[in-house]
KOLNU-23354 format. One record per residue (C-alpha): z, y, x; residue in one letter; residue number from 1; chain. Coordinates in nm, 4 decimals. Layout:
[site [Z,Y,X],A,NUM,A]
...
//
This chain:
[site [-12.6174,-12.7282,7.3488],X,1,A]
[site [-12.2410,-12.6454,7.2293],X,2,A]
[site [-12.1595,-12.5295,7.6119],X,3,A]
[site [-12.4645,-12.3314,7.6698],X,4,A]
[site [-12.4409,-12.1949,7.3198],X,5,A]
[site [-12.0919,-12.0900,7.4079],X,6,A]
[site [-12.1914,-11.9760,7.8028],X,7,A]
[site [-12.4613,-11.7050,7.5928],X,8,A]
[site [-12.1936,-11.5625,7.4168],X,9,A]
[site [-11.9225,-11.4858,7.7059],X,10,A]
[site [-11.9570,-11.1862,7.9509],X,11,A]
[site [-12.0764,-11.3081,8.3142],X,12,A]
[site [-11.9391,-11.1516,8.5963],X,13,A]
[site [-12.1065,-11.2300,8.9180],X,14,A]
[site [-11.9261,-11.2909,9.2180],X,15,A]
[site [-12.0271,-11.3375,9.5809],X,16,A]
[site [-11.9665,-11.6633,9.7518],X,17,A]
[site [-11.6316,-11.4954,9.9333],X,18,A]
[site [-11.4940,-11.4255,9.5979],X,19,A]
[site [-11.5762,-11.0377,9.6018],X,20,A]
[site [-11.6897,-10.8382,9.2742],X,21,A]
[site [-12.0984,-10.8383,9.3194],X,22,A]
[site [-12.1655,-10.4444,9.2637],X,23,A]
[site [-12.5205,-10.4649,9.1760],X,24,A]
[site [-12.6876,-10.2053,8.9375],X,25,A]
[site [-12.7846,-10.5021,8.7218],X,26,A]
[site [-12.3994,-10.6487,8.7236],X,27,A]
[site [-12.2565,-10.3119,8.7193],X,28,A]
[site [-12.4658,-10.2280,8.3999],X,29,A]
[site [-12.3869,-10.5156,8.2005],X,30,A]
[site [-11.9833,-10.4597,8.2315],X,31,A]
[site [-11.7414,-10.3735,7.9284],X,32,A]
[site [-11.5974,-10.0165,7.9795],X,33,A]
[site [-11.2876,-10.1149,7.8151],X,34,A]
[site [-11.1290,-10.3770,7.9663],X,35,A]
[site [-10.8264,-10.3308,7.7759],X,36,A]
[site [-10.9926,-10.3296,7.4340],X,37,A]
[site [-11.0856,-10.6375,7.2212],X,38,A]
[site [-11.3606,-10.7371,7.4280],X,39,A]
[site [-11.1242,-10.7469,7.7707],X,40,A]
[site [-11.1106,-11.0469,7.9857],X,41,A]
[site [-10.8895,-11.3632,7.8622],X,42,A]
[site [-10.7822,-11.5406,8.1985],X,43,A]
[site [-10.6819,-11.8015,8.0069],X,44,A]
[site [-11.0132,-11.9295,7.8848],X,45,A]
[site [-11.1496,-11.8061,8.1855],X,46,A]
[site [-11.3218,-12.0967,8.4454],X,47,A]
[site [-11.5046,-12.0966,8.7464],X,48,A]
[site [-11.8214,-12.2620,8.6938],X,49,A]
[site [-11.9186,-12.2852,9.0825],X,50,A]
[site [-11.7026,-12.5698,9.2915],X,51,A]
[site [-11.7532,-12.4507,9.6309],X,52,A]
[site [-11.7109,-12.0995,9.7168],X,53,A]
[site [-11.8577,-12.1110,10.0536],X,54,A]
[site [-12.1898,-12.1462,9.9501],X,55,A]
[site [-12.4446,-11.8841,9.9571],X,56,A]
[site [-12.4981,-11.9362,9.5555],X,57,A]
[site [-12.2885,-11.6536,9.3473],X,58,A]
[site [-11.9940,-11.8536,9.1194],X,59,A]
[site [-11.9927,-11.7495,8.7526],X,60,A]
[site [-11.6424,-11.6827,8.5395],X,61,A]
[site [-11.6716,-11.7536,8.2538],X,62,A]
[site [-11.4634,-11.5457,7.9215],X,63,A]
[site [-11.4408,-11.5235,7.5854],X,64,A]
[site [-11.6390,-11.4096,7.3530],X,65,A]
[site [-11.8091,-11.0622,7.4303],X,66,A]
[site [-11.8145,-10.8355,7.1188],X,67,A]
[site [-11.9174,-10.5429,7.1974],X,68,A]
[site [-12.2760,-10.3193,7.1742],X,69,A]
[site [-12.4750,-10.4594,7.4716],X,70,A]
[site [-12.7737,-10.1943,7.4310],X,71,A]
[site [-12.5309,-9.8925,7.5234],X,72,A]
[site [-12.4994,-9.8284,7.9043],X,73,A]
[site [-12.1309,-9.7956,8.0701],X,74,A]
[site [-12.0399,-9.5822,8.3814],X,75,A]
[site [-12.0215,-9.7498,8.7006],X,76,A]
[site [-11.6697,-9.7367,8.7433],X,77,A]
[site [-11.4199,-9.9191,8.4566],X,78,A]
[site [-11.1927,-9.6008,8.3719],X,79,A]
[site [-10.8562,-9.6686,8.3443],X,80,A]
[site [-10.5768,-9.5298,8.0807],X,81,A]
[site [-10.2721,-9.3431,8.2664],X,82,A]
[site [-9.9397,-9.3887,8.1701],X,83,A]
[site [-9.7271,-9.1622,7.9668],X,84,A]
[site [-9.5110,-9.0795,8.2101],X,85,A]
[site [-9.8122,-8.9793,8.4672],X,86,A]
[site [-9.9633,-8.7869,8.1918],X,87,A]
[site [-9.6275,-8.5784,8.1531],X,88,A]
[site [-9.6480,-8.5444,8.5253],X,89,A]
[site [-9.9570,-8.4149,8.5208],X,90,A]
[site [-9.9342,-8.1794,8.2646],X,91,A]
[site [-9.6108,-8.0024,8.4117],X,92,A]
[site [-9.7711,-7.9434,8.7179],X,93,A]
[site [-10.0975,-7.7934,8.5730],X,94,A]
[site [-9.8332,-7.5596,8.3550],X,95,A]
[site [-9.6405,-7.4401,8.6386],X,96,A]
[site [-9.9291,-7.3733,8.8956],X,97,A]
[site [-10.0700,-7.1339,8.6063],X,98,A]
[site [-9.7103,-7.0063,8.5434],X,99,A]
[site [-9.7479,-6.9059,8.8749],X,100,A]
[site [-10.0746,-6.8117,8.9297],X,101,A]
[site [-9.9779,-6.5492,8.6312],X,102,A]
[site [-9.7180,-6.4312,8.7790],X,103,A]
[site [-9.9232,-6.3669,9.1216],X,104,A]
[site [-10.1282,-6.1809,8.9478],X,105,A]
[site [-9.9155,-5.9427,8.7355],X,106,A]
[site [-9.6752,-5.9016,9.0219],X,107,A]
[site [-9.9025,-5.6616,9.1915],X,108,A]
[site [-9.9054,-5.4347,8.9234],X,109,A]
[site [-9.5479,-5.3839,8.8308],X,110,A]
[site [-9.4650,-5.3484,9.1929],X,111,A]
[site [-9.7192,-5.0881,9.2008],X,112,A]
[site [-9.6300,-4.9246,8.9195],X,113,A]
[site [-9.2422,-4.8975,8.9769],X,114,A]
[site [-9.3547,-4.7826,9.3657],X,115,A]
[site [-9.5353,-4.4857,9.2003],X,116,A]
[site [-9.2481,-4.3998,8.9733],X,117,A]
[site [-9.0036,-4.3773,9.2577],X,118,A]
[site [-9.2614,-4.1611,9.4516],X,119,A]
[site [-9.3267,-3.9092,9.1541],X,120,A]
[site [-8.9827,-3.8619,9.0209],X,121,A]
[site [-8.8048,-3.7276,9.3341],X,122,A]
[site [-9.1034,-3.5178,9.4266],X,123,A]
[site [-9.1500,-3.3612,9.1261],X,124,A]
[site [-8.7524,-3.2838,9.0809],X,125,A]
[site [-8.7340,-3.1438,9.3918],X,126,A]
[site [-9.0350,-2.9321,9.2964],X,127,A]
[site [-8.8555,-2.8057,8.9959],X,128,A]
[site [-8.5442,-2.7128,9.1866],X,129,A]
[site [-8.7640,-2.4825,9.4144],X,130,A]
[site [-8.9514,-2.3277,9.1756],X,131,A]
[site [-8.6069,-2.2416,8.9448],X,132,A]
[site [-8.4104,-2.1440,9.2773],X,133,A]
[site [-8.7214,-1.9225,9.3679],X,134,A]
[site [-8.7697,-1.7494,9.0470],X,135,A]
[site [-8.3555,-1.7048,9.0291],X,136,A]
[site [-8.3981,-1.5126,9.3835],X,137,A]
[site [-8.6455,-1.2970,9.3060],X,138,A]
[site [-8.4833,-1.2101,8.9658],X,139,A]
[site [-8.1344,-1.1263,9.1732],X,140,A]
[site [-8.3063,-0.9585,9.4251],X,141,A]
[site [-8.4695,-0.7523,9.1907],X,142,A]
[site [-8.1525,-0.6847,9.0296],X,143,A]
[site [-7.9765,-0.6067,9.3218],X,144,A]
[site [-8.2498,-0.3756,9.4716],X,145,A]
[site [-8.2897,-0.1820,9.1164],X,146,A]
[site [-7.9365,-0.1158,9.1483],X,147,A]
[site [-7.8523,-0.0053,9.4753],X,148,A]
[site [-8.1646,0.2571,9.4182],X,149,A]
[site [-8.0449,0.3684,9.1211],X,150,A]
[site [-8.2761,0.2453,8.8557],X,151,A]
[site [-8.1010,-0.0473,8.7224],X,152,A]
[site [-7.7784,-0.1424,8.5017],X,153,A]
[site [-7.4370,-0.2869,8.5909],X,154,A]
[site [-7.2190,-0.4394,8.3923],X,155,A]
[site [-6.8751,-0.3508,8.5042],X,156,A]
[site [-6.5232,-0.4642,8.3929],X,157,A]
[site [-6.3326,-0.1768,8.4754],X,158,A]
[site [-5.9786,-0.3349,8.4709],X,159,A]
[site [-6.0929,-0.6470,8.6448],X,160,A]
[site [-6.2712,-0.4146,8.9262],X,161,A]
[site [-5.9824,-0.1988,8.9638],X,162,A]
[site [-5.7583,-0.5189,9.0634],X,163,A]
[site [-5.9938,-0.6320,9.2692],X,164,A]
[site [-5.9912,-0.3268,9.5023],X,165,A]
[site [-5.6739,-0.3090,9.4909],X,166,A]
[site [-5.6731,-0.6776,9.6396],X,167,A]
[site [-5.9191,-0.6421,9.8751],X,168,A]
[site [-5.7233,-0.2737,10.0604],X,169,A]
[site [-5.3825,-0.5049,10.0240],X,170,A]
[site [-5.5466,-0.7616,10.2159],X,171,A]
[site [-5.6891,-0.5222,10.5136],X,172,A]
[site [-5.3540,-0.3466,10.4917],X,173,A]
[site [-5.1532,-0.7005,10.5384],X,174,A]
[site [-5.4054,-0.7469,10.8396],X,175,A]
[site [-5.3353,-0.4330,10.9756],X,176,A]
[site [-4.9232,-0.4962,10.9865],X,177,A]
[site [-5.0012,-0.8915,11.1519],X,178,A]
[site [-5.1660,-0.7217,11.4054],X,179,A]
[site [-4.8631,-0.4960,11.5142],X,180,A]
[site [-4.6140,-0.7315,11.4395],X,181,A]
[site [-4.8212,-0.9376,11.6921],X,182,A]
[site [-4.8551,-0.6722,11.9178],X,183,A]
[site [-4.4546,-0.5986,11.8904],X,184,A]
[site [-4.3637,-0.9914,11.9288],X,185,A]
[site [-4.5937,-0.9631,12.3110],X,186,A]
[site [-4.4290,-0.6865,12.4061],X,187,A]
[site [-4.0232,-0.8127,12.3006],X,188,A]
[site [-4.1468,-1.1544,12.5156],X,189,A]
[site [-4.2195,-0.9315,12.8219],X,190,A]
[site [-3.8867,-0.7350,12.8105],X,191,A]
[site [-3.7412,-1.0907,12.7317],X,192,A]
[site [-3.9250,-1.2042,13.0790],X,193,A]
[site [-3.8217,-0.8523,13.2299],X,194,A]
[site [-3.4394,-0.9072,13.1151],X,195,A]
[site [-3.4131,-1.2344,13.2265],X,196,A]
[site [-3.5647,-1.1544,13.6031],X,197,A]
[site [-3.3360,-0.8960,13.5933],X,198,A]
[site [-3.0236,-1.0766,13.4962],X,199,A]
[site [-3.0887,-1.3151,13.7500],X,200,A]
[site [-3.0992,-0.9785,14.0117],X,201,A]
[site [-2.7858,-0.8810,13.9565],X,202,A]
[site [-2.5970,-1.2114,13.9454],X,203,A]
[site [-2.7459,-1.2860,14.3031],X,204,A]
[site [-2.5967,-0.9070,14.4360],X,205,A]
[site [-2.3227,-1.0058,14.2817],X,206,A]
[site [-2.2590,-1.2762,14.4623],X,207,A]
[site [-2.3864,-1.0542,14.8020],X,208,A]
[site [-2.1770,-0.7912,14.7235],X,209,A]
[site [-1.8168,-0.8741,14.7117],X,210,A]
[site [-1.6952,-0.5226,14.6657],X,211,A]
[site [-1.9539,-0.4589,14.3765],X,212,A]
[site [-1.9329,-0.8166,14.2232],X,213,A]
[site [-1.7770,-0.7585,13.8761],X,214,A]
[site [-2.0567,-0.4746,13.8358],X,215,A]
[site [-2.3238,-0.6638,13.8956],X,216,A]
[site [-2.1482,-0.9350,13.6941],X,217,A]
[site [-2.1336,-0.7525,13.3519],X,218,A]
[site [-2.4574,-0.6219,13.4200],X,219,A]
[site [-2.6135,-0.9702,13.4709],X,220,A]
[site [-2.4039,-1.0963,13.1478],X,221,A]
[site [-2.5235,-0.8229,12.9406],X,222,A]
[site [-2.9115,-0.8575,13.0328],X,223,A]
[site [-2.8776,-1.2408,12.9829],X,224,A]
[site [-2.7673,-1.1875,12.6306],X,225,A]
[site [-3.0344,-0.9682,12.5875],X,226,A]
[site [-3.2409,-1.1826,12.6475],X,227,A]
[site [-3.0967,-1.4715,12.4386],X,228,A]
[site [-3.1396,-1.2651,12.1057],X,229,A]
[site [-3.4612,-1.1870,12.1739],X,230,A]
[site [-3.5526,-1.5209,12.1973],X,231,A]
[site [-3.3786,-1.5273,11.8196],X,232,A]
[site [-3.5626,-1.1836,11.7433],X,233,A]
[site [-3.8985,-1.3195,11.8628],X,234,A]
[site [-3.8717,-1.6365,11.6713],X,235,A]
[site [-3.8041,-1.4284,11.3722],X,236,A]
[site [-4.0785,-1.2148,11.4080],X,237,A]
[site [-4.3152,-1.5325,11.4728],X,238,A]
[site [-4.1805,-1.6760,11.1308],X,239,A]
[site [-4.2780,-1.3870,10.9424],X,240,A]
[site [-4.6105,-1.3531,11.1285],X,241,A]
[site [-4.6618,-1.7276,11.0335],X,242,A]
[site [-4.5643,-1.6621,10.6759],X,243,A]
[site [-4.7986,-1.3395,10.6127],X,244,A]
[site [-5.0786,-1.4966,10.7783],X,245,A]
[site [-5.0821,-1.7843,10.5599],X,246,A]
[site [-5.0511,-1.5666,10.2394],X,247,A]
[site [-5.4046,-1.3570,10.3907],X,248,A]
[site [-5.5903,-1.6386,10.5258],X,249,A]
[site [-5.5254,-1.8725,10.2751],X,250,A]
[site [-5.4191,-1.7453,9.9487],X,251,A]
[site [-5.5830,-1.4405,9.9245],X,252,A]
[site [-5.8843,-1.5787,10.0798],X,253,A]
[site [-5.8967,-1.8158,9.8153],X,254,A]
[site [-5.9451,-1.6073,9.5662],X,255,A]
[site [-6.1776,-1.3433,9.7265],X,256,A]
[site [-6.4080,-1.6883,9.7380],X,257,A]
[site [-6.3945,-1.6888,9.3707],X,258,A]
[site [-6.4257,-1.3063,9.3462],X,259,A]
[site [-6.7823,-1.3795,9.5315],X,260,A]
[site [-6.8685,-1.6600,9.2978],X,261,A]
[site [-6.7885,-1.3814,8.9932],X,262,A]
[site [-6.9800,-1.1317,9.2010],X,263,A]
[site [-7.3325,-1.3546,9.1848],X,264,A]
[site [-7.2559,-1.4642,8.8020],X,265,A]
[site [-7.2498,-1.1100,8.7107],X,266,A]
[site [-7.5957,-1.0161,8.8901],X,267,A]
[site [-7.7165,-1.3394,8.7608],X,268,A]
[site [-7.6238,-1.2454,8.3971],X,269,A]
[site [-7.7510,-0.8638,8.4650],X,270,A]
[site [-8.0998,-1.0081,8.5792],X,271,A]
[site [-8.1520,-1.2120,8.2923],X,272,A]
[site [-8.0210,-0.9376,8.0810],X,273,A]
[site [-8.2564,-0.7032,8.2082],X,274,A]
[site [-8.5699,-0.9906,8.1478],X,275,A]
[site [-8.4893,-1.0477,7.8253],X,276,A]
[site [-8.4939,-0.6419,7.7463],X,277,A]
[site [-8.8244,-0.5670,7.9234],X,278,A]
[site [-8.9459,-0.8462,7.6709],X,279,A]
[site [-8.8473,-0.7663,7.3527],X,280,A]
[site [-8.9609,-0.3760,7.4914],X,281,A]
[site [-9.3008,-0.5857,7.4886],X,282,A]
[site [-9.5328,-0.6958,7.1679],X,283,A]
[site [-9.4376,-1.0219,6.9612],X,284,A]
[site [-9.7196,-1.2563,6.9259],X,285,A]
[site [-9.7739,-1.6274,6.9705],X,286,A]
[site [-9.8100,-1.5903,7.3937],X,287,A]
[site [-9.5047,-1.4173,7.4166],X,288,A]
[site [-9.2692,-1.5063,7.1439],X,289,A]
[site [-9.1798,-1.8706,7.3651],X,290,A]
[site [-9.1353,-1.6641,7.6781],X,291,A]
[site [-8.8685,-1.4496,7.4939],X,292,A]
[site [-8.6968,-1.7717,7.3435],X,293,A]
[site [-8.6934,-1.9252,7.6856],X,294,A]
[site [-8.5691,-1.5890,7.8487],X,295,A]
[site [-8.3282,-1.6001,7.5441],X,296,A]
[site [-8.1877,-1.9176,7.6381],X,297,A]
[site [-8.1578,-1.8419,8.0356],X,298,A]
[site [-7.9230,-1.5314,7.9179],X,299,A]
[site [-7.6984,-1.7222,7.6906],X,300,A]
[site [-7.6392,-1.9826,7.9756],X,301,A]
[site [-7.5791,-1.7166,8.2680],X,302,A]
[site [-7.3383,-1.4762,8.0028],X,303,A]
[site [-7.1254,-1.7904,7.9656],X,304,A]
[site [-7.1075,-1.8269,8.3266],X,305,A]
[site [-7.0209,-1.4842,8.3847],X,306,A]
[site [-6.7831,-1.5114,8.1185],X,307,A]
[site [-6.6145,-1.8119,8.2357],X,308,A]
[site [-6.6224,-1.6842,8.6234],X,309,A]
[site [-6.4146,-1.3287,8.4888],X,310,A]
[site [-6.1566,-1.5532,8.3211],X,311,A]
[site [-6.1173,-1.7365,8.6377],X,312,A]
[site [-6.0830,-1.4165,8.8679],X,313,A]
[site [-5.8348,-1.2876,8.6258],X,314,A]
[site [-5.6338,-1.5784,8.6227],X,315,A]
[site [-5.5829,-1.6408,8.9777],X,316,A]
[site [-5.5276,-1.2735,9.0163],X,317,A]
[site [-5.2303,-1.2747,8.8219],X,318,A]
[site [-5.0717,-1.6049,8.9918],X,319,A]
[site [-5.1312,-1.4431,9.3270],X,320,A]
[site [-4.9519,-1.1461,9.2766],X,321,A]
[site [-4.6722,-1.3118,9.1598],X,322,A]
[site [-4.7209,-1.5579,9.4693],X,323,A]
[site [-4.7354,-1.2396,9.7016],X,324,A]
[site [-4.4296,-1.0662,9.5818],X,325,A]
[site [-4.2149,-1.3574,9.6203],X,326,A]
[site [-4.3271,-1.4405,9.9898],X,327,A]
[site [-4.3229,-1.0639,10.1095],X,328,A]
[site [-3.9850,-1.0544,9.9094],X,329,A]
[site [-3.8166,-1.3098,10.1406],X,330,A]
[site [-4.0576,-1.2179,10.4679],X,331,A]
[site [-3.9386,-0.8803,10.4409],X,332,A]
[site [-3.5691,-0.9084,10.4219],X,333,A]
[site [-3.6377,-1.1449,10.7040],X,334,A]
[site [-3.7895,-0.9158,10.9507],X,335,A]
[site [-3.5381,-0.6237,10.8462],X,336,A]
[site [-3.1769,-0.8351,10.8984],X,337,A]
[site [-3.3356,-0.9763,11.2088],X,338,A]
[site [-3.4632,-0.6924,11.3389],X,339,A]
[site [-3.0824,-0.4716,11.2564],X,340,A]
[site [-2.8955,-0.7389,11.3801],X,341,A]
[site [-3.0719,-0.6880,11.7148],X,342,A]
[site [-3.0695,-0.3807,11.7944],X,343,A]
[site [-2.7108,-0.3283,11.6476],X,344,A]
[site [-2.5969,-0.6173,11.9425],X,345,A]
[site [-2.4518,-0.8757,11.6049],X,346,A]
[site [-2.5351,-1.2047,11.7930],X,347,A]
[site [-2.3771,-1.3820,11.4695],X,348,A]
[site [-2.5251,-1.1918,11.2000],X,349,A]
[site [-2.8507,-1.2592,11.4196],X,350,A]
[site [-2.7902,-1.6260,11.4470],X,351,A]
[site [-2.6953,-1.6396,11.0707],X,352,A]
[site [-3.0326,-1.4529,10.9249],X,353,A]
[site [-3.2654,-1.7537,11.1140],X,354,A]
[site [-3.0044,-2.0349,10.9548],X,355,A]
[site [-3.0504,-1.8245,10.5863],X,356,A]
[site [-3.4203,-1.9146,10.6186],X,357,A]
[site [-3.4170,-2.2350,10.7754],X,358,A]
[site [-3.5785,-2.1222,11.1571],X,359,A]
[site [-3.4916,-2.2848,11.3813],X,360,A]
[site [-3.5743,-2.1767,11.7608],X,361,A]
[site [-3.8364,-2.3188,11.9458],X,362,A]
[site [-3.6449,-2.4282,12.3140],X,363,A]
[site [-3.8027,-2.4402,12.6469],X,364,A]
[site [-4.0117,-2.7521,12.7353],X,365,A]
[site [-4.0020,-2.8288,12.3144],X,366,A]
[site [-4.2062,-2.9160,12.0275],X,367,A]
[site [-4.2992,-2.6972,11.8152],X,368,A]
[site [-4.1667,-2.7563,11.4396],X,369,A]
[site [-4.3019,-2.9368,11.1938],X,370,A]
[site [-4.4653,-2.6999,10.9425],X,371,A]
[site [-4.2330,-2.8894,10.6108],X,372,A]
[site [-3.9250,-2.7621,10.8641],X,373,A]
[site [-4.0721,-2.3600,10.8746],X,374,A]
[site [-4.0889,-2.3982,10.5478],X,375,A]
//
């Protein structure tokens, strides 16, 4: 009575003759869901009831005591509890596949939004430049029309004006004496050619003639030297072209850019000068009254320019004329002792002029100097 007594109380787990776990619905049922809780198996009171496994009658094992609610079903399958560190596992990787489901999804919409911003900006800058570069055109080519027709203002710096006439006739006047200089240094190379061809005559009839060789002789002498100092002469003459050139093409140049830049400040200024007056001609009210302000601002902005542009014109006037009388000074003491010394036949006074401004003579078959040694 004690062992069946004790058999009632103790879980039964049926189990096939092989040894396998008997799945039934009716074993299944009857299970404890927690095996690790206080009703879980003790293997060490555990025995198998049935001696011989290879018969076709199911073995019972026998446990301890079952306390636990045996009205209340269980699931078919025992769960089991995971491990802390599987848990952790787990839970990183469900936090970092939505981390990065997230940032899928708001990935789109930045990139979309920064895309649009790089598309608007540029267009709508370049937009504004053309539509303030058009409105400036039409305001200078008003201006510009109004006055050559005789209905619009100037503004006009009369001292600044005058010395910029005077700059401009200099500068077709300093053309006008490179161009004959040039023309002078062509024609003193062809009588150089023509002397030298001619020189070489008369030394060969002087050595055909016998009774007319010291003639020909002096005559061949003399035409040779001609043509030696015209080969100083003509370098000379090149120097100073050189020198004049640079001081048209370069320095004067320079500044005539800067008299153009002054030039389209000071229509600039006289366009905005004549908008603002047509609109405080106008009535004051609250449509118009911004427009002014605006057109207010635009003149302030374009008189400082045109302030600022005058200052630099006058400034760079005054260095180039003292520029320009220092290299005519020296050009044109140049071209004067070379071109006395020639013509008076002083081959040393000649020589000594090219060595007082550092020329030296291109030769035959030669390289042309360096420009640090011309100058």
């Amino acid at each position: 009575m004690a062992e069946e007594s004790h058999r009632s109380s103790a879980a039964e787990i049926p189990v096939t003759s092989n040894g396998d776990l008997d799945q039934s619905p009716e074993t299944v049922f009857q299970r404890d869901p927690y095996p690790g809780g206080p009703g879980a198996l003790n293997f060490s009171e555990s025995c198998v009831s049935s001696s011989n496994f290879a018969s076709t009658t199911e073995g019972i094992i026998e446990s301890g005591p079952y306390k636990g609610s045996a009205s209340l079903p269980t699931s078919p399958v025992a769960p089991v509890a995971p491990s802390s560190a599987v848990a952790g596992r787990l839970a990183r990787s469900s936090s970092d596949s939505q981390a990065e489901q997230g940032a899928m999804n708001a990935q789109p919409n930045v990139g979309a939004l920064v895309l649009s911003e790089d598309l608007k900006n540029p267009a709508m800058e370049k937009l504004d430049l053309v539509r303030k570069w058009s409105i400036n055109t039409y305001k200078c080519t008003r201006q510009i029309l109004s006055e050559k027709l005789g209905r619009g203002s100037r503004t006009v710096d009369l001292e600044l004006e005058a010395q910029i006439e005077v700059l401009r006739d200099n500068k077709r006047k300093y053309q006008n004496v490179i161009r004959l200089a040039q023309t002078l240094a062509n024609q003193l190379s062809q009588i150089m050619q023509t002397q030298r061809q001619l020189g070489d005559a008369f030394a060969d009839l002087s050595l055909k003639s016998p009774e007319l060789h010291e003639e020909f002789g002096f005559n061949a002498e003399t035409q040779k030297l001609l043509s030696k100092n015209g080969e100083t002469l003509l370098g000379a003459i090149t120097f100073f072209i050189a020198s004049v050139n640079t001081l048209v093409d370069k320095t004067i140049d320079d500044t005539m850019i800067t008299i153009k830049l002054y030039e389209v400040a000071r229509v600039e200024y006289d366009a905005y000068r004549t908008d603002l007056e047509e609109l405080n001609l106008g009535p004051r009210d609250a449509t118009t009254m911004p427009k002014i302000e605006l057109s207010q601002q635009q003149f302030q902005l374009h008189r400082e320019k045109y302030e600022r542009m005058r200052e630099d014109v006058s400034v760079k006037l005054k260095f180039l004329e003292e520029n320009k009388v220092k290299v005519l000074h020296n050009q044109l003491i140049l071209f004067h002792n070379a071109i006395a010394a020639y013509y008076a036949g002083n081959q040393q006074q000649l020589e000594q002029t090219l060595k007082q401004f550092h020329i030296k003579l291109k030769m035959p078959g030669g390289d042309s100097p360096s420009w640090l040694e011309e100058h």
